[in-house]
N, CA, C and O atoms as CSV, one atom per row, in Angstrom:
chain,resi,resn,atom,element,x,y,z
A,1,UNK,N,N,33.903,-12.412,-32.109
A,1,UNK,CA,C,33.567,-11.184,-32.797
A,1,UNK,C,C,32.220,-10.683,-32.271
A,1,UNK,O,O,31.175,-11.331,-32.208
A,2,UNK,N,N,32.439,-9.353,-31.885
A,2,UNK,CA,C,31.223,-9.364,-31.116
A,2,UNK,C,C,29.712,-8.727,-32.464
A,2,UNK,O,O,29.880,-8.240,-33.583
A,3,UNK,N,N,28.700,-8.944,-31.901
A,3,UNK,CA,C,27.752,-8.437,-33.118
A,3,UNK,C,C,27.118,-7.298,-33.311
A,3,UNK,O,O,26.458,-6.954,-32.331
A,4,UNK,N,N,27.071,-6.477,-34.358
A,4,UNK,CA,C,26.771,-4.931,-34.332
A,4,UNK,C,C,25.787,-4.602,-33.798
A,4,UNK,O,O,25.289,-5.538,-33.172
A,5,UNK,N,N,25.082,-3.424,-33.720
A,5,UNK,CA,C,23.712,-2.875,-33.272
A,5,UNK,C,C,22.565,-3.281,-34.462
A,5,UNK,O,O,21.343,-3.208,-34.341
A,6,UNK,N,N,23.206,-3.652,-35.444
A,6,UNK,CA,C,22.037,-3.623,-36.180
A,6,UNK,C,C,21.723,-5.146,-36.474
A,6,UNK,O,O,20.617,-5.556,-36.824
A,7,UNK,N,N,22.898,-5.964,-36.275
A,7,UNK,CA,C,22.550,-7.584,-36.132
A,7,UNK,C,C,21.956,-7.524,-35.207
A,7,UNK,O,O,20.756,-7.720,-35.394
A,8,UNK,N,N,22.430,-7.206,-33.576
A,8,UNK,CA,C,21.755,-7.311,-32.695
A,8,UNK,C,C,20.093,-7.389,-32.887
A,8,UNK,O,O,19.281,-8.269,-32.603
A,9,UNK,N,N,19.973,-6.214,-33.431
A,9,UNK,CA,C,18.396,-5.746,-33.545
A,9,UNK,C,C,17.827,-6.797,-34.426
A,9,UNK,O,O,16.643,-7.062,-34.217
A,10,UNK,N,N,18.439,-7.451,-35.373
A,10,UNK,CA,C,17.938,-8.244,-35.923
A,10,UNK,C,C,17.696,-9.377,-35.925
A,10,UNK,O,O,16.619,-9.745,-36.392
A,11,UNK,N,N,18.653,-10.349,-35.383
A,11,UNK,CA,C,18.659,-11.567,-34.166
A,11,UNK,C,C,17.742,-11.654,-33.208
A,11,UNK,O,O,17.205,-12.745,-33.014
A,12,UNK,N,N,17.273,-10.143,-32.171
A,12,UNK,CA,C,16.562,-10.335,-31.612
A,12,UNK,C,C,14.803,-10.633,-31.880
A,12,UNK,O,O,13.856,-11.255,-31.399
A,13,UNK,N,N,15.231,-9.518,-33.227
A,13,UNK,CA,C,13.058,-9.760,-33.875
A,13,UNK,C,C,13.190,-11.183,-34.110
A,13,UNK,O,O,12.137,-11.764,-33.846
A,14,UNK,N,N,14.449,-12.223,-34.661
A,14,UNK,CA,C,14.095,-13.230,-35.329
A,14,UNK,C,C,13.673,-14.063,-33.842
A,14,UNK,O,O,12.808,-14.938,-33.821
A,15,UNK,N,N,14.441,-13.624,-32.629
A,15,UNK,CA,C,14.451,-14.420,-31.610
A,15,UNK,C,C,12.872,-14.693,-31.126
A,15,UNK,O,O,12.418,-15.796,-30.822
A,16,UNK,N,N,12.247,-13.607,-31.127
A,16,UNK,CA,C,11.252,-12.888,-30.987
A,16,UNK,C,C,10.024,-13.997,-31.582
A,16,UNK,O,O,9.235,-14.787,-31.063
A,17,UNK,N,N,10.320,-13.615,-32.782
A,17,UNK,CA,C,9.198,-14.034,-33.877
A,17,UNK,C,C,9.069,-15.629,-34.118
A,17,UNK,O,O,7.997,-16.205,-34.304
A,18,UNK,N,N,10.423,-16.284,-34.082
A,18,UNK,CA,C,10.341,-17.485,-34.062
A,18,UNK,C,C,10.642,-18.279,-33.246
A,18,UNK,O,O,9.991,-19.300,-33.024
A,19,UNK,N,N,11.956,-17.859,-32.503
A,19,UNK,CA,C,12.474,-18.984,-31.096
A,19,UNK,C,C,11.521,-18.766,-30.327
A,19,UNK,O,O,10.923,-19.835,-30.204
A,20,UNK,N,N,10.997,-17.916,-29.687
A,20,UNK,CA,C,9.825,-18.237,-28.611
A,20,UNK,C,C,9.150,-18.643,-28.769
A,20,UNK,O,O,9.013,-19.460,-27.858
A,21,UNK,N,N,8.145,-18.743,-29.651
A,21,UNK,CA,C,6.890,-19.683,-29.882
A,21,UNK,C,C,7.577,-20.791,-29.889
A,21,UNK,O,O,6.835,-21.490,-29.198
A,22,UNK,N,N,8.734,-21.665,-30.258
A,22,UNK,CA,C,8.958,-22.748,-31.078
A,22,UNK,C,C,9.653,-23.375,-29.182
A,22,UNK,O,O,9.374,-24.512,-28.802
A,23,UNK,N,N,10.390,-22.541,-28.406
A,23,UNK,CA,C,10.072,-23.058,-26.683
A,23,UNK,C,C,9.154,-23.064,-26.340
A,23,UNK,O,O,9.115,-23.898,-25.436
A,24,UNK,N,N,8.169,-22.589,-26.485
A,24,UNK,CA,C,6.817,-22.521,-25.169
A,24,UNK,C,C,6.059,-23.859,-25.996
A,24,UNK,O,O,5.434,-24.504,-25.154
A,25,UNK,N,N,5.959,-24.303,-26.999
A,25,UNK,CA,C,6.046,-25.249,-27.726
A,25,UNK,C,C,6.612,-26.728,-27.122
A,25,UNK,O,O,6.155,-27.807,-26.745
A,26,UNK,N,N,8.200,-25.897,-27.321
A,26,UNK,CA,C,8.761,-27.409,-26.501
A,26,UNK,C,C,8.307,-27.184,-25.148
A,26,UNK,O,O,7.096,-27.405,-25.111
A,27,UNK,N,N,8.709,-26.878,-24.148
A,27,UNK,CA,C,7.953,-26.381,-22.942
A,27,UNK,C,C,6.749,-27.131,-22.572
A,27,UNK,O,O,6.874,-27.980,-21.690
A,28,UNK,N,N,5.425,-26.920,-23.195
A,28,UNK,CA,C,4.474,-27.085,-22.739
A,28,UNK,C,C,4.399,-28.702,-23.034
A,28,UNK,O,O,3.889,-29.390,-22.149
A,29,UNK,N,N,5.156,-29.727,-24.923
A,29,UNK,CA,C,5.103,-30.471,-24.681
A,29,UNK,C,C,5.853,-31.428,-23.921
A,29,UNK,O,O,5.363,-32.548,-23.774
A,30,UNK,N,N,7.402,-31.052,-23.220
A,30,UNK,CA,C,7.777,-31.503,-22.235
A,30,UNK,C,C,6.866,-31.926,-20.911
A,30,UNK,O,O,7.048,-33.014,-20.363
A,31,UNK,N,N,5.829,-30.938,-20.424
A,31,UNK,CA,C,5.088,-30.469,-19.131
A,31,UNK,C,C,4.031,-31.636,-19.796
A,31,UNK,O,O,3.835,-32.499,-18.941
A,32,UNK,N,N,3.312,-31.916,-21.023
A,32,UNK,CA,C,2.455,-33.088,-21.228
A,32,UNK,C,C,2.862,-34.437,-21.247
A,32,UNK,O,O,2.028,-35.343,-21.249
A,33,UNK,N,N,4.640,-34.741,-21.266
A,33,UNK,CA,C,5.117,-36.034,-21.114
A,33,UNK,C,C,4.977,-36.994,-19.822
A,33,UNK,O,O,5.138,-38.195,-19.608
A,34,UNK,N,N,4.612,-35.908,-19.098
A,34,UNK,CA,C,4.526,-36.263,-17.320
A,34,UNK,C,C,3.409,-36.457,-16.969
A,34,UNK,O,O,2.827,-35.855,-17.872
A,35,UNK,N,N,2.408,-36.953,-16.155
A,35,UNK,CA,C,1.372,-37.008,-15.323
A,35,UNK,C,C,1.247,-35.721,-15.590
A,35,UNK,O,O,2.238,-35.187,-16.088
A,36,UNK,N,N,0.002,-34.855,-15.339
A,36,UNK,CA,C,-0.819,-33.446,-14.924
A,36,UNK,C,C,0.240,-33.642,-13.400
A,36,UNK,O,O,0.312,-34.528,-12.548
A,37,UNK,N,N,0.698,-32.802,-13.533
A,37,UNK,CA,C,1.848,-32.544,-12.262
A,37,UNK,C,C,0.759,-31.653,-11.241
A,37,UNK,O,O,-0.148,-31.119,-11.880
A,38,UNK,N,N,0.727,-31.420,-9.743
A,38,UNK,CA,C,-0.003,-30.483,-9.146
A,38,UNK,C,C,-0.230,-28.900,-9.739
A,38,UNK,O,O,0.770,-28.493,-10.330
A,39,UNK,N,N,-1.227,-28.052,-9.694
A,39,UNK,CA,C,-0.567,-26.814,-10.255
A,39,UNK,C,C,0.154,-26.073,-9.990
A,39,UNK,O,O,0.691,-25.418,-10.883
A,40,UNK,N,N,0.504,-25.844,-8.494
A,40,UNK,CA,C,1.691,-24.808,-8.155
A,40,UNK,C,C,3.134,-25.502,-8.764
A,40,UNK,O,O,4.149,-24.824,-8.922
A,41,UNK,N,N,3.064,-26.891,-9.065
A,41,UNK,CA,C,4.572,-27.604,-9.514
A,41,UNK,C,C,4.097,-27.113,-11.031
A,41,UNK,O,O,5.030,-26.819,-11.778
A,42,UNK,N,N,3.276,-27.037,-11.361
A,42,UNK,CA,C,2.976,-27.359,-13.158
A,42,UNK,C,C,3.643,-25.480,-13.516
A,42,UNK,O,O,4.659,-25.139,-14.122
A,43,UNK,N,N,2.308,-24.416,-12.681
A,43,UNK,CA,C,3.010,-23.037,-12.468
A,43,UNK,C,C,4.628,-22.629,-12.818
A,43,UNK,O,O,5.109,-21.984,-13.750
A,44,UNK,N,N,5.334,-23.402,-11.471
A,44,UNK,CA,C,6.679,-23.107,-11.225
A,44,UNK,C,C,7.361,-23.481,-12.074
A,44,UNK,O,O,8.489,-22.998,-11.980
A,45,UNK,N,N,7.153,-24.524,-13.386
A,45,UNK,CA,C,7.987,-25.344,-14.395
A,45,UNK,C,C,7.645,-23.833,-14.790
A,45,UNK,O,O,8.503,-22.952,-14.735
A,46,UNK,N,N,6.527,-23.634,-15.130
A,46,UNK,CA,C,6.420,-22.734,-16.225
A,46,UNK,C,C,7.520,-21.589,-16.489
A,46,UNK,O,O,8.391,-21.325,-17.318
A,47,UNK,N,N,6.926,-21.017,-15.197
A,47,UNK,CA,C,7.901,-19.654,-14.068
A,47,UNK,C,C,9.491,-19.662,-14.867
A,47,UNK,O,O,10.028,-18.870,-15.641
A,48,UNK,N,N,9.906,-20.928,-14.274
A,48,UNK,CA,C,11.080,-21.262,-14.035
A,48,UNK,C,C,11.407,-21.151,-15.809
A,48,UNK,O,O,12.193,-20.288,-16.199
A,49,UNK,N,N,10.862,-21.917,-16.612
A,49,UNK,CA,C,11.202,-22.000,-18.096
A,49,UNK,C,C,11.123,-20.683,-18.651
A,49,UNK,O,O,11.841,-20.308,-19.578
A,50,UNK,N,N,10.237,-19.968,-18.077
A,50,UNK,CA,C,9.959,-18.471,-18.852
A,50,UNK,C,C,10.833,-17.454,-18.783
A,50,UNK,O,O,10.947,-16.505,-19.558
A,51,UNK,N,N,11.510,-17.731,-17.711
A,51,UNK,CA,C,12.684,-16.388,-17.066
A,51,UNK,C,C,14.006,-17.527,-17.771
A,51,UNK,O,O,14.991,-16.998,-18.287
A,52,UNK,N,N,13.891,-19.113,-17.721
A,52,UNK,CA,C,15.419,-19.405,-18.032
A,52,UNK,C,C,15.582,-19.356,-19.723
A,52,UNK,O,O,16.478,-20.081,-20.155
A,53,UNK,N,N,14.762,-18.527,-20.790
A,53,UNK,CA,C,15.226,-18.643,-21.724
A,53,UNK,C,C,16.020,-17.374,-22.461
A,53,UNK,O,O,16.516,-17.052,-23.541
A,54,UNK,N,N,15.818,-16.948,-21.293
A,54,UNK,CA,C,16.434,-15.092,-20.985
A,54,UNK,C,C,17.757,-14.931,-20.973
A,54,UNK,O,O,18.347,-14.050,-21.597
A,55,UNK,N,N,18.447,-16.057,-20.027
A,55,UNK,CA,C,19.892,-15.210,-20.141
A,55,UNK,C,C,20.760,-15.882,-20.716
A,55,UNK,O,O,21.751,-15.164,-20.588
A,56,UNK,N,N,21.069,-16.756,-21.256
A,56,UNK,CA,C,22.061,-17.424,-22.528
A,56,UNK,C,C,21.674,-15.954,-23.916
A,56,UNK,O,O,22.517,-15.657,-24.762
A,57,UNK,N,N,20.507,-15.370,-23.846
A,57,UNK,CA,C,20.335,-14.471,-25.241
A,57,UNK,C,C,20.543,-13.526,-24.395
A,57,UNK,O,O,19.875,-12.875,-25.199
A,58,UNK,N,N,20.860,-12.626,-23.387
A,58,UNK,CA,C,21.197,-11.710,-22.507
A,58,UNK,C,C,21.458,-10.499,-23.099
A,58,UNK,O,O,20.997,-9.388,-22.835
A,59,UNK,N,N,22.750,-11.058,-24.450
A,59,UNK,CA,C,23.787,-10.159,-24.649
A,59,UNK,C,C,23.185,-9.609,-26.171
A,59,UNK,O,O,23.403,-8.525,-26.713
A,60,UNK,N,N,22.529,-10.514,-26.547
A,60,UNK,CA,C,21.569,-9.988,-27.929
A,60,UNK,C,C,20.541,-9.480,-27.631
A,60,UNK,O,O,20.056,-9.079,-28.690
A,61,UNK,N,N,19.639,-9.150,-26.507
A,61,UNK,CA,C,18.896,-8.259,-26.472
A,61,UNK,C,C,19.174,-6.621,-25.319
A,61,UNK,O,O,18.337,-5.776,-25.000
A,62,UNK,N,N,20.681,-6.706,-24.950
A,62,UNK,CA,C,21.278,-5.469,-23.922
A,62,UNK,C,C,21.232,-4.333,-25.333
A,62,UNK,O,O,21.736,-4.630,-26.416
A,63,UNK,N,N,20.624,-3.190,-25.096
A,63,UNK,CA,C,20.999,-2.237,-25.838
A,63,UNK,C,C,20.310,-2.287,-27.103
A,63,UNK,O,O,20.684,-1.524,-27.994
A,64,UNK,N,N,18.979,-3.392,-27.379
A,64,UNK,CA,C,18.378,-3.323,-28.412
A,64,UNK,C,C,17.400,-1.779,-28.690
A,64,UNK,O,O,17.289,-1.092,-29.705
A,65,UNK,N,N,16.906,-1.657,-27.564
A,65,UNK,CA,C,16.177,-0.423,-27.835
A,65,UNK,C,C,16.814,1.176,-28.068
A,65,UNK,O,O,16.304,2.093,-28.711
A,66,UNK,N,N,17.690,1.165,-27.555
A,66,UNK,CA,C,18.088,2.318,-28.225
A,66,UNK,C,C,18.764,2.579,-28.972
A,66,UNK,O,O,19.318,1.604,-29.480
A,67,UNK,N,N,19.154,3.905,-29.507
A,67,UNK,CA,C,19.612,4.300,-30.754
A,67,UNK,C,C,21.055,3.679,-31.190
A,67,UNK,O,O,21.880,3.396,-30.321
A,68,UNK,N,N,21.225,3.551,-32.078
A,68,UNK,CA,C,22.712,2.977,-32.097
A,68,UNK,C,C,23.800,3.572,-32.419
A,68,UNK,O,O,24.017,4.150,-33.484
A,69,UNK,N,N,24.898,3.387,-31.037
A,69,UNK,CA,C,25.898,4.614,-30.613
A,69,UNK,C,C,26.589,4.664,-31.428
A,69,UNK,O,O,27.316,5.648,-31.291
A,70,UNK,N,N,26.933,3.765,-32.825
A,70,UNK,CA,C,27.487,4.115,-33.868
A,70,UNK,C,C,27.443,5.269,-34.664
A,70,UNK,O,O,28.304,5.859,-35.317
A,71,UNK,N,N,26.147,5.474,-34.447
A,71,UNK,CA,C,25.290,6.161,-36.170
A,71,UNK,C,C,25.446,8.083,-35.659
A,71,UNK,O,O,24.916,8.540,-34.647
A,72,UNK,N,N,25.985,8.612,-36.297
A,72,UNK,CA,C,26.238,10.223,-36.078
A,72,UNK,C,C,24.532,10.459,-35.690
A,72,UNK,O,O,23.508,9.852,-36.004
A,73,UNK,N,N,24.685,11.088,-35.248
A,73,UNK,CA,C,22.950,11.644,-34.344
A,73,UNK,C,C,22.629,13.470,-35.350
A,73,UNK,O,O,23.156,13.705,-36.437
A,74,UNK,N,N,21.902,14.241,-34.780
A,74,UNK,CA,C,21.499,15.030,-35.459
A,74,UNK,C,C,22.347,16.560,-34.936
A,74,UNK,O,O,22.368,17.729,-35.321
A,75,UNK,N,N,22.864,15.909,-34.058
A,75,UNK,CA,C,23.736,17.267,-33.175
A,75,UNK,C,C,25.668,16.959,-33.790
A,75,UNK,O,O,26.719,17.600,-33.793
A,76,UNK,N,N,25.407,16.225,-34.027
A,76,UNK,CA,C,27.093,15.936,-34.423
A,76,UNK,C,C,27.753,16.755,-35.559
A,76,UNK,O,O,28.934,16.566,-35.851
């Protein structure tokens, strides 16, 4: 079932507000379980973690910003 414009929008603030802090979290204490790794390796974890928490939620944040094609507009 796919999810409306207005779940969407709302999934995403929660994604927003709470799942990210609560990865960069796990993230950073993953990156402290290891030796101080070099910095361009320590960097690239980062890199790499920051862009991969993007597209598994892909489809909950396509089309968050604009208006929602449901809702009659002011010309209709």
């Amino acid at each position: 079932m796919p999810l409306s414009h207005k779940a969407r929008r709302r999934w995403s603030l929660v994604i927003l507000i709470f799942g990210i802090p609560v990865y960069i979290i796990a993230a950073v204490s993953v990156i402290n379980l290891f030796e101080r790794p070099s910095l361009l390796v320590e960097a690239l974890v980062y890199l790499v973690l920051g862009v991969l928490w993007a597209f598994p939620l892909k489809f909950i944040f396509r089309g968050v910003g604009q208006a929602d094609p449901n809702e009659a507009g002011p010309d209709n």
